[in-house]
C-alpha positions as CSV (number, residue, x, y, z in Angstrom):
1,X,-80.7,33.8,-10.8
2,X,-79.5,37.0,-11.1
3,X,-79.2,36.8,-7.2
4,X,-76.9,34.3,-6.8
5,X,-74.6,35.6,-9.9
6,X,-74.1,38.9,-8.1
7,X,-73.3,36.9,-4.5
8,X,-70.5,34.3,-6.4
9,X,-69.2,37.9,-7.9
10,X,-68.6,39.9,-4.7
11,X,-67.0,36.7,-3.5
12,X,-64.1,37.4,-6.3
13,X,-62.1,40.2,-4.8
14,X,-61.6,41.8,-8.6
15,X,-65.1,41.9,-9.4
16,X,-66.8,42.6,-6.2
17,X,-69.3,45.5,-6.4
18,X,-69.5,47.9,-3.3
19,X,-72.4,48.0,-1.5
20,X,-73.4,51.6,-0.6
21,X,-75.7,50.5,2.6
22,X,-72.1,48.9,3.8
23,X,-69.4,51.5,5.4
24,X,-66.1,51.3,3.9
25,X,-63.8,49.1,5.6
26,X,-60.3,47.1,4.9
27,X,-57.1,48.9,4.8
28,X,-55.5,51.1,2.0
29,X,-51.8,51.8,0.7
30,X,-51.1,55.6,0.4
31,X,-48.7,54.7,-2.5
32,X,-47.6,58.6,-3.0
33,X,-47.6,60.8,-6.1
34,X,-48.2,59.1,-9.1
35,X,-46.7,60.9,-12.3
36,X,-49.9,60.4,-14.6
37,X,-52.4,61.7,-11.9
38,X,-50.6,63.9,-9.6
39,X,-52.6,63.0,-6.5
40,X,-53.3,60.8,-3.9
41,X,-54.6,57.8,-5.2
42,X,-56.1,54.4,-2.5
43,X,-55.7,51.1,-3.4
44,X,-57.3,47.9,-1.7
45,X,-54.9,45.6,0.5
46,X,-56.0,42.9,-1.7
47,X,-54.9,44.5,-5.0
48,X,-52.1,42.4,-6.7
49,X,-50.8,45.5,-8.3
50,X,-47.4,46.5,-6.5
51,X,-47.2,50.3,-5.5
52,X,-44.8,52.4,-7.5
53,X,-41.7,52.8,-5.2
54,X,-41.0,55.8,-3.9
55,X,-37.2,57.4,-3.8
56,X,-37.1,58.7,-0.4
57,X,-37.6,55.1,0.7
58,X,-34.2,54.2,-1.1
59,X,-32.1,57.2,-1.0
60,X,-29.0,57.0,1.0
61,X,-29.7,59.3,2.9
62,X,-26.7,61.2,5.1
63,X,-26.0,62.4,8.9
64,X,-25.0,65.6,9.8
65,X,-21.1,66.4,8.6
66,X,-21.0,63.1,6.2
67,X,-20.3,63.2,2.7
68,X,-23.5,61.5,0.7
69,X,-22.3,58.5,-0.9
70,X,-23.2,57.8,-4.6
71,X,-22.7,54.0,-6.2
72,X,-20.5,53.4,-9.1
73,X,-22.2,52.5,-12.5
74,X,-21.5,49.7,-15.0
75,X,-19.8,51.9,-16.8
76,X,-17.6,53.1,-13.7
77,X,-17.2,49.1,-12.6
78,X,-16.3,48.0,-16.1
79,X,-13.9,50.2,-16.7
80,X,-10.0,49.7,-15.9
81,X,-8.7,51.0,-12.6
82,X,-6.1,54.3,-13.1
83,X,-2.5,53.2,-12.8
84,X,-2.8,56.6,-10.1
85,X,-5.1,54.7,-8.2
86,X,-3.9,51.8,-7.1
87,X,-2.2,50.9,-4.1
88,X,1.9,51.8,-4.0
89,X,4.0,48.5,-4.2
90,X,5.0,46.6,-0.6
91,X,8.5,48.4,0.8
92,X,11.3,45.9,0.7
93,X,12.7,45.5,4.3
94,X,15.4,43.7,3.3
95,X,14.4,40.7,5.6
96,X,15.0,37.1,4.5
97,X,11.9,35.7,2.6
98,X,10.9,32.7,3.8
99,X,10.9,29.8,0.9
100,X,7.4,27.6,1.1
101,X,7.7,24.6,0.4
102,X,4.7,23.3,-2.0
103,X,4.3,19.5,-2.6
104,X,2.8,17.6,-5.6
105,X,-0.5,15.4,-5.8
106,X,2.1,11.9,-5.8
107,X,4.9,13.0,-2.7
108,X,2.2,15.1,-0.8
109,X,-1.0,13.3,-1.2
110,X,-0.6,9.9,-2.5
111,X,2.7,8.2,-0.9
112,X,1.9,10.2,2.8
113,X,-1.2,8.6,2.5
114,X,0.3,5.2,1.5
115,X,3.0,5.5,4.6
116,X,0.2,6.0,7.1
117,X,-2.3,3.5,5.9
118,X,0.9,0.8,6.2
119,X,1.8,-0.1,9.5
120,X,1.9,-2.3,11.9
121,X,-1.0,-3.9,11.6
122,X,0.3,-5.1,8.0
123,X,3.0,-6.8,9.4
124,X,2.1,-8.0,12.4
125,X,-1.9,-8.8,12.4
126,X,-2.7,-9.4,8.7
127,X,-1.4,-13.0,8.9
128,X,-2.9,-13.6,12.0
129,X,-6.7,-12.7,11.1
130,X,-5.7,-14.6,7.7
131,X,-5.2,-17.9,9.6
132,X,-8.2,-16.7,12.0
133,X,-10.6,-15.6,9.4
134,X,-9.6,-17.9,6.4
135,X,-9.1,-16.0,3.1
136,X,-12.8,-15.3,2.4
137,X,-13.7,-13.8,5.2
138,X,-11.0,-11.7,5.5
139,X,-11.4,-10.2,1.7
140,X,-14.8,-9.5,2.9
141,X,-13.5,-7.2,5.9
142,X,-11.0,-6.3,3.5
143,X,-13.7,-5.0,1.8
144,X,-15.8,-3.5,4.8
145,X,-12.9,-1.4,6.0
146,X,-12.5,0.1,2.5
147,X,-15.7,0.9,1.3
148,X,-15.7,2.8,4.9
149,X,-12.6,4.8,3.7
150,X,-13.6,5.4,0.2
151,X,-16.7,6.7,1.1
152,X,-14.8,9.5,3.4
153,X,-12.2,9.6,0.9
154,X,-14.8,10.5,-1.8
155,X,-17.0,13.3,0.4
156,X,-13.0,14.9,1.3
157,X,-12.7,15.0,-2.4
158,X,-16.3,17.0,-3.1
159,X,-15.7,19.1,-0.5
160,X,-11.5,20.0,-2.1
161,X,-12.9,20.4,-5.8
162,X,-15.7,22.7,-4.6
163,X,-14.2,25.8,-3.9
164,X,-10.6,27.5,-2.7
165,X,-8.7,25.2,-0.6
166,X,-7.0,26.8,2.5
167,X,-4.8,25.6,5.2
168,X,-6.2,24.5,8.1
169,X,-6.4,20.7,7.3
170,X,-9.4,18.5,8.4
171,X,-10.7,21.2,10.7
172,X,-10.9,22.9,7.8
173,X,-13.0,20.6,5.2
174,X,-15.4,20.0,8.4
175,X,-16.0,23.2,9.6
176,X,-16.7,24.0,5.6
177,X,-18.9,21.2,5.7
178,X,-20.6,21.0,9.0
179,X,-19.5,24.5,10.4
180,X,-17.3,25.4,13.2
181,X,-19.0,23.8,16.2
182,X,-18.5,20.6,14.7
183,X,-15.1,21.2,13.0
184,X,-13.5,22.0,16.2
185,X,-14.6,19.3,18.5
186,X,-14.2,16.7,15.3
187,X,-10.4,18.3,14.8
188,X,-9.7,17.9,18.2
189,X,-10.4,14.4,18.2
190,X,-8.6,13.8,15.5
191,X,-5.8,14.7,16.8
192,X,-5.8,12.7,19.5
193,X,-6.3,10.0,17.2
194,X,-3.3,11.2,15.7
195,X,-1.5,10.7,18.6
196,X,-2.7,7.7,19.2
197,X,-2.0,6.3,16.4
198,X,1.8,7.6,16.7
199,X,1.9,5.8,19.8
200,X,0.5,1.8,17.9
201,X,3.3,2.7,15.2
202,X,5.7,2.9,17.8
203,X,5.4,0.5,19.8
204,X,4.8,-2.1,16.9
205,X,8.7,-1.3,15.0
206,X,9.7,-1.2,19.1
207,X,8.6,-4.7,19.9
208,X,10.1,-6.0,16.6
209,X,13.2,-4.4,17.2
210,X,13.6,-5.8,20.6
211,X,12.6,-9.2,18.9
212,X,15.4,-9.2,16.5
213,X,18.0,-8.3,19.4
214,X,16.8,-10.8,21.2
215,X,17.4,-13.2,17.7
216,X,21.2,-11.6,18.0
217,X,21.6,-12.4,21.8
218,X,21.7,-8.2,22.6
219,X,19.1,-7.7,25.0
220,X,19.5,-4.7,26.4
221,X,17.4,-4.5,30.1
222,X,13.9,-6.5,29.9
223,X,11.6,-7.3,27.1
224,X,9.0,-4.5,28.3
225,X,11.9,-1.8,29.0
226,X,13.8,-2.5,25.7
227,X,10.2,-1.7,24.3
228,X,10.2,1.5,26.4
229,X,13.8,2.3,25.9
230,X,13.6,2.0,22.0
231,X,10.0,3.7,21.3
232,X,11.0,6.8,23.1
233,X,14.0,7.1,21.0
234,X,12.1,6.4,17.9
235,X,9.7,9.5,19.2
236,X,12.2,11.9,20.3
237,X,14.1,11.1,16.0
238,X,10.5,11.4,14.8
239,X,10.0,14.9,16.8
240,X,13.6,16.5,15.4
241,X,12.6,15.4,11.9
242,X,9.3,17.4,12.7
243,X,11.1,20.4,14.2
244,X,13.2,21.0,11.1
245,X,10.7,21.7,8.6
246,X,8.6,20.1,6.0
247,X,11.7,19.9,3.6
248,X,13.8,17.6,6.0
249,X,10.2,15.8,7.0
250,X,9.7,15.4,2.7
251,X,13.0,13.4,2.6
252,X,12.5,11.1,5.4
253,X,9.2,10.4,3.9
254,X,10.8,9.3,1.2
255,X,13.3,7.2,2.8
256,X,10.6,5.2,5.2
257,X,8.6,5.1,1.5
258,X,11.7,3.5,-0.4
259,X,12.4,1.2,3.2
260,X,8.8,0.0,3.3
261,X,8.5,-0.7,-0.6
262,X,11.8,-2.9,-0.2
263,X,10.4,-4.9,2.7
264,X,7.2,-5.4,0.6
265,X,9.7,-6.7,-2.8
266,X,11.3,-9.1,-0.4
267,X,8.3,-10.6,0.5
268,X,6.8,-11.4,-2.8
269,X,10.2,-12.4,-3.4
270,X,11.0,-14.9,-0.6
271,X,7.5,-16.1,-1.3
272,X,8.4,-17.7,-4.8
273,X,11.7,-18.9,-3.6
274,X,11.7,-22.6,-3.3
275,X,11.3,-23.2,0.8
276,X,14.3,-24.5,3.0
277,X,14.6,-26.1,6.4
278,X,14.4,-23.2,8.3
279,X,10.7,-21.4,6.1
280,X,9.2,-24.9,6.6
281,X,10.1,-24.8,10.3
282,X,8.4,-21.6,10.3
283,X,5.4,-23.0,8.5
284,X,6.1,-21.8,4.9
285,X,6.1,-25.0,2.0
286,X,5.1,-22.6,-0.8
287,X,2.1,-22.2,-3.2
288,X,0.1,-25.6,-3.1
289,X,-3.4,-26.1,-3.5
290,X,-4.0,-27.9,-0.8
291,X,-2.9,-25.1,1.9
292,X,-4.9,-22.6,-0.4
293,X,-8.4,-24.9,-0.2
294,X,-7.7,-25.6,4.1
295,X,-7.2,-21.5,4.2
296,X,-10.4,-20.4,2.5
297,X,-12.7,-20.8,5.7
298,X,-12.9,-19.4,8.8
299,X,-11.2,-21.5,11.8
300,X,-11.7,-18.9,15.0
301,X,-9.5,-19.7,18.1
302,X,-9.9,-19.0,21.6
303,X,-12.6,-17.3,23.3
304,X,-12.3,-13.7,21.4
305,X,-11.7,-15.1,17.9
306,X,-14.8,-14.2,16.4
307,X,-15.9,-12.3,12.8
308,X,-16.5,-8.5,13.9
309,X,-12.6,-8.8,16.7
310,X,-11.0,-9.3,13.4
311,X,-12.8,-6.4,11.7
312,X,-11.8,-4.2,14.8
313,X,-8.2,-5.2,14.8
314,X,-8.0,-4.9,10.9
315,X,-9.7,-1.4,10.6
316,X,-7.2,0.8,11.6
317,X,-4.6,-0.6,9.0
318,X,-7.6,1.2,6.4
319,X,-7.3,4.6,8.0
320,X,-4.5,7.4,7.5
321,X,-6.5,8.5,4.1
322,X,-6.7,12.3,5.3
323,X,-2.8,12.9,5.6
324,X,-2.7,14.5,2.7
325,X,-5.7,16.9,3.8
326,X,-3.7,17.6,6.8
327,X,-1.3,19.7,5.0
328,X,-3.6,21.2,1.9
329,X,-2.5,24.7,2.9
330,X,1.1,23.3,1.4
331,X,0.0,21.8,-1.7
332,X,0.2,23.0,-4.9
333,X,-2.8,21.9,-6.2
334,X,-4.9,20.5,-3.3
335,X,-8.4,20.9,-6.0
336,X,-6.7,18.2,-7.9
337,X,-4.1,16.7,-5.7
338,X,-6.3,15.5,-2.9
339,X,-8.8,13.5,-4.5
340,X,-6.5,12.2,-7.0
341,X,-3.9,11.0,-4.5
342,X,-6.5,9.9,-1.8
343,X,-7.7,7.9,-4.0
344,X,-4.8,6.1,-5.8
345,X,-3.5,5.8,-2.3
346,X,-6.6,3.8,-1.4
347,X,-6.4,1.2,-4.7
348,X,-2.5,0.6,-4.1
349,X,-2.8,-0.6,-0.3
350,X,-5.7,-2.4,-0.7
351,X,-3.9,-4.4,-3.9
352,X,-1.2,-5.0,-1.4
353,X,-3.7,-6.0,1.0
354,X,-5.3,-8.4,-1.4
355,X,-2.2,-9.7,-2.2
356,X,-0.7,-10.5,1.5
357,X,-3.6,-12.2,2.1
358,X,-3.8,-14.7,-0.8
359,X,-0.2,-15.2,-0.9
360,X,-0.2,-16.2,2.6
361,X,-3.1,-18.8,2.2
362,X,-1.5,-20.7,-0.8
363,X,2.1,-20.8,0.9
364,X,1.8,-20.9,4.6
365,X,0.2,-23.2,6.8
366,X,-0.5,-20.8,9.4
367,X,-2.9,-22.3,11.2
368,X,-0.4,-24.8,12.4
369,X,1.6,-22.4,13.5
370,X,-0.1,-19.1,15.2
């Protein structure tokens, strides 16, 4: 018995006994002088006591001709720098200082937000998918398209309120994110899309521009050139208000904000008006239950009116929710401002969205008409 004690004990590396027929093997630590023994003292490899560190090991030690540098205390760190010490105030060249503009959470987040999620698409498309998709089905991509946006919206906003905020826009918030060989790729895309999306705007206020001169008999060339002729002057306006600064580009803002917010007012308006001769003409014989009930469901037309061509035509109208992250290096407060105004700028449009939609099934029969 007392055998098979003394076997399960060397099999324990603290109790093992050494066995003088055995030669020592294993490895040892040389762990220096020790201050209680004053010699050289072996330990096993399998010893969990840690080895007294030695000085040498830590000491910064110095090359020829270089001062040896010591490191400052808590008391040294903790206490107050010497006016001597610090650094002698910037010279003043007497060179113009350049004013930065800094915009709020409402004029530099939430209403550039709100201008570039309206568009065309609002004007132009929503009533057409309404009478394509019947008012159920287009709440539900409605709903898609947002939840899409919101969860960006939302992941811009953790990424803003966890740490400093610098310029650099979205290439910024994804390279922070995702790191910079994704940021930049990602950015340049963007930017494209950017472009892109300059280019629907465009040509959306061109062809209804050329549509009301055409209402007023002033036709310029041809249908397609007055598109051409008009867009490219709406670019090259849209460039100079670019070219003179964020100031002058603040006020236009403004006055596109205060131009769509009228059109918006005038529908609602015109929509509780009693209809004449010329809105039923156009299809409008305001809010009856009857055209509300025959626009809930779906009544697809022609070969591509189907569920997910609606969605795809509808989408981009959600989109334009990181135009206030494009310009967080000239925020005030882009911690607070962007998810804030993101966010608000995401409820308003998709109100107005919601509200389009089920104003135009009660009062217009549109599938008459389109």
């Amino acid at each position: 018995m007392g055998k098979y004690i003394d076997r399960i004990r060397n099999l324990i590396p603290g109790l093992r006994r050494p066995d003088n027929n055995v030669p020592p093997q294993g490895v040892t630590v040389d762990v220096g002088e020790v201050d209680y023994e004053l010699e050289k003292k072996k330990m096993s490899f399998y010893n969990p006591l840690d080895p007294v560190p030695k000085y040498d090991f830590y000491a910064n030690d110095t090359f020829s001709g270089r001062i040896k540098s010591t490191r400052p205390s808590l008391d040294v760190l903790r206490k107050p720098p010497d006016p001597d010490d610090l650094p002698p105030p910037p010279e003043d060249d007497e060179r113009p200082k350049v004013k930065l503009v800094r915009f709020g959470w409402v004029l530099g987040v939430m209403i550039r937000c709100m201008l570039n999620i309206w568009g065309v698409i609002m004007y132009l498309r929503l009533p057409w998918i309404t009478s394509q998709a019947g008012l159920i089905l287009t709440y539900v991509i409605i709903f898609m398209s947002i939840v899409v946006t919101t969860i960006t919206a939302t992941s811009v906003s953790a990424i803003s309120t966890n740490g400093k905020v610098k310029s650099g826009g979205t290439y910024f918030m994804i390279s922070r994110s995702l790191g910079p060989e994704l940021g930049a790729p990602i950015g340049l895309l963007f930017a494209f899309a950017n472009a892109l999306a300059c280019a629907l705007h465009t040509v959306g206020f061109a062809e209804t521009v050329r549509d009301l001169l055409k209402d007023y008999k002033a036709q310029m060339v041809s249908d397609v050139d007055d598109v051409r002729i008009i867009g490219a002057i709406t670019v090259v306006i849209l460039l100079c208000i670019t070219f003179a600064g964020m100031s002058w580009e603040a006020k236009a803002q403004i006055l596109f904000f205060i131009a769509i917010m009228l059109s918006l007012a005038s529908y609602f308006i015109g929509t509780v008006l009693p209809p004449d001769t010329a809105k039923q003409a156009a299809g409008f014989f305001g809010y009856q239950y009857d055209i509300f009930m025959s626009n809930l469901l779906p009544s697809f037309r022609g070969v591509d009116g189907y569920f997910f061509r609606m969605f795809a035509i509808f989408f981009p109208a959600a989109t334009g929710i990181l135009s206030g992250v494009n310009i967080c290096g000239d925020l005030k407060d882009p911690t607070g401002g962007i998810p804030k105004g993101t966010l608000l700028a995401i409820l308003w449009t998709t109100l107005s969205y919601l509200l389009i939609s089920i104003t135009l099934s009660c009062n217009s029969c549109t599938r008459r008409f389109w």
